[in-house]
C-alpha angles and dihedrals in degrees: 000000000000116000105270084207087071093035082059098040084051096054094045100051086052099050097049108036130088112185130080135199118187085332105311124108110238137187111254087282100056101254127137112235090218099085112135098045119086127238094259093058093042093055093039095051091048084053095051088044082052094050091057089048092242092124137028135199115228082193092260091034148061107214108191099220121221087257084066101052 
């Protein structure tokens, strides 16, 4: 089962920023918030949060739906 605190902090992070940089929401500075996960979590966790239609993918994008706020 994938770690519910990512899942959150995923959601979170989607639903409060508003910069991107090649796709990925950042802090003011640029930098993922996503740090200390590796790239295989990430990507599983955005596919489980796919899979529960929270989140879509516009193909360059993550779009956090009504449903994942």
């Amino acid at each position: 089962m994938m770690g519910m605190s990512l899942v959150y902090n995923i959601l979170k992070e989607l639903g409060q920023s508003t910069l991107n940089y090649k796709g990925v929401k950042t802090n003011l500075f640029g930098i993922p918030k996503f740090g200390k996960y590796g790239d295989r979590a990430i990507s599983d966790s955005l596919s489980y949060l796919q899979s529960k239609c929270l989140i879509t993918y516009d193909g360059e994008f993550y779009h956090i739906n009504q449903k994942g706020r």
